[in-house]
C-alpha positions, 0 to 999 in steps of 0.5 A: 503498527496495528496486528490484524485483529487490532483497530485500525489507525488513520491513514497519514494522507499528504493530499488525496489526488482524486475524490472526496477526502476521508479517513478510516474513523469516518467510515465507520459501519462500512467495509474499508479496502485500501489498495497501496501502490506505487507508480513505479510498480509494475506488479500493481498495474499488471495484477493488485489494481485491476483485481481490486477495480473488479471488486470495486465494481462487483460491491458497488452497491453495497457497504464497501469503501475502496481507496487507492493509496501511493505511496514511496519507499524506494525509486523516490525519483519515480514514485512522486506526487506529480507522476501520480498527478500524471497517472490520474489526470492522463493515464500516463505511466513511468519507469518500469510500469510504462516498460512492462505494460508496453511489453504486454501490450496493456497501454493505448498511446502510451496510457494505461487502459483503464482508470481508478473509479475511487478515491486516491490518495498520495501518502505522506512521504517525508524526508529522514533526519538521519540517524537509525533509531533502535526502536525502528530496528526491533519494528522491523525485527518484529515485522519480518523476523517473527522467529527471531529470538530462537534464531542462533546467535550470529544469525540474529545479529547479521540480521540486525546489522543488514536492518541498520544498513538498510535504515541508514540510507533509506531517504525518506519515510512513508508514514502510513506505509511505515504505519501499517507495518507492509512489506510492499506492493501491491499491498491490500488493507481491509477493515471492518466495519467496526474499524478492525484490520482483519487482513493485511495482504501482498501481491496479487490474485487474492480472491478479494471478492471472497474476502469481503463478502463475509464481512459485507455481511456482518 
C-alpha cells in the first residue's frame, strides 16, 4: 500500500457510475482529490461530501481533478452498486444514511439535497476466497499498529489473534480501498500533480481548501 510521499497507484474502478472514466496516470500535471464513501455512511453524507463539493467548486477553474468513490467494506448488503446507481440517478438514500439525514432534516422527499458535480466511481468489491493470508495480517499490523514491535509480548499477539478473527469472516474485498491502505469513511486521497500521494486522510472538517491550495500552486 502507497505511503504518503510515495507514487500513487490506479484506482481498481468495477464501473465508473457518472462522468468520463479516467485514472490517476492519465491525469498527470493536474491535482487528483479522491473523496471514498460508502452509501451506507452517514458521516459521508452529514460532513466528507459536502466539504469536498465545496472545494470542488471553489477550484473549479483550476488544475484540480475530484472524484467520488464507493466503495464496500462492511453492510455489503448496503453498500452496492445499485444503491449507488439509486443515489446518482435520484438522490435516494438508504440505511442509516436515509435515518440520520431524515433526523436532521437534510433530505426533500426522501432525497438528498444536493448532487456529486464529478465523477464517481463504484470500487471493485470482490468476493474472498476464504482463508487468511499472512501477508494481509502484517498489511494490517503495519497499518494500524505502527508501534507494534515494542509492544509487549501478549498484547502483540491478541492484537494478531483479533486481526485474523477479523480477516476470516470478512466477506469480500475492496480493492482499492485495500489498496490505499484506509481505515475508513469518509476517507480523502490527494495527490500531486506528479502523481504523489501527499495526504491520506479521515473524517471530516479537513480545511481541504487549505490543503490543496499549496499544491495547486506547485
Amino acid at each position: 500500500m502507497p505511503a504518503v510521499n510515495e507514487p500513487a497507484p490506479n484506482l481498481q474502478v468495477a464501473e465508473w457510475v457518472q462522468g468520463p472514466a479516467s485514472n490517476v496516470d492519465q491525469e498527470r500535471g493536474r491535482v487528483i482529490l479522491i473523496e471514498v464513501f460508502q452509501v451506507n455512511c452517514p458521516g459521508c453524507f452529514i460532513g466528507g461530501l459536502p466539504e469536498v463539493i465545496q472545494t470542488y467548486m471553489t477550484f473549479r477553474e483550476k488544475p484540480l481533478t475530484v472524484w467520488g468513490l464507493a466503495t464496500a467494506f462492511e453492510d455489503y448488503h448496503l453498500n452496492t452498486l445499485d444503491n449507488l446507481k439509486k443515489l446518482m440517478d435520484t438522490g435516494e438514500v438508504v440505511g442509516e444514511t436515509m435515518a440520520m439525514l431524515s433526523e436532521r432534516d437534510m433530505l426533500s422527499m426522501g432525497r438528498l439535497q444536493y448532487f456529486m458535480p464529478f465523477p464517481v466511481a463504484w470500487d471493485q468489491v470482490v468476493k474472498r476466497a476464504g482463508g487468511v493470508q499472512e501477508d494481509e495480517v502484517q498489511q494490517w499490523i503495519e497499518r494500524d499498529f505502527p508501534d507494534f514491535e515494542n509492544m509487549p509480548e501478549h498484547h502483540r499477539t491478541q492484537i494478531e489473534k483479533q486481526i485474523r478473527e477479523y480477516l476470516e469472516k470478512k466477506e469480500y474485498d475492496a480493492l482499492t480501498f485495500d489498496q490505499y491502505g484506509l481505515r475508513g469513511t469518509p476517507s480523502t486521497l490527494i495527490i500531486d500533480k506528479k502523481g504523489i500521494v501527499r495526504h491520506k486522510l479521515f473524517g471530516s472538517g479537513l480545511e481541504l481548501e487549505k490543503i490543496i491550495e499549496p499544491l495547486l500552486n506547485e
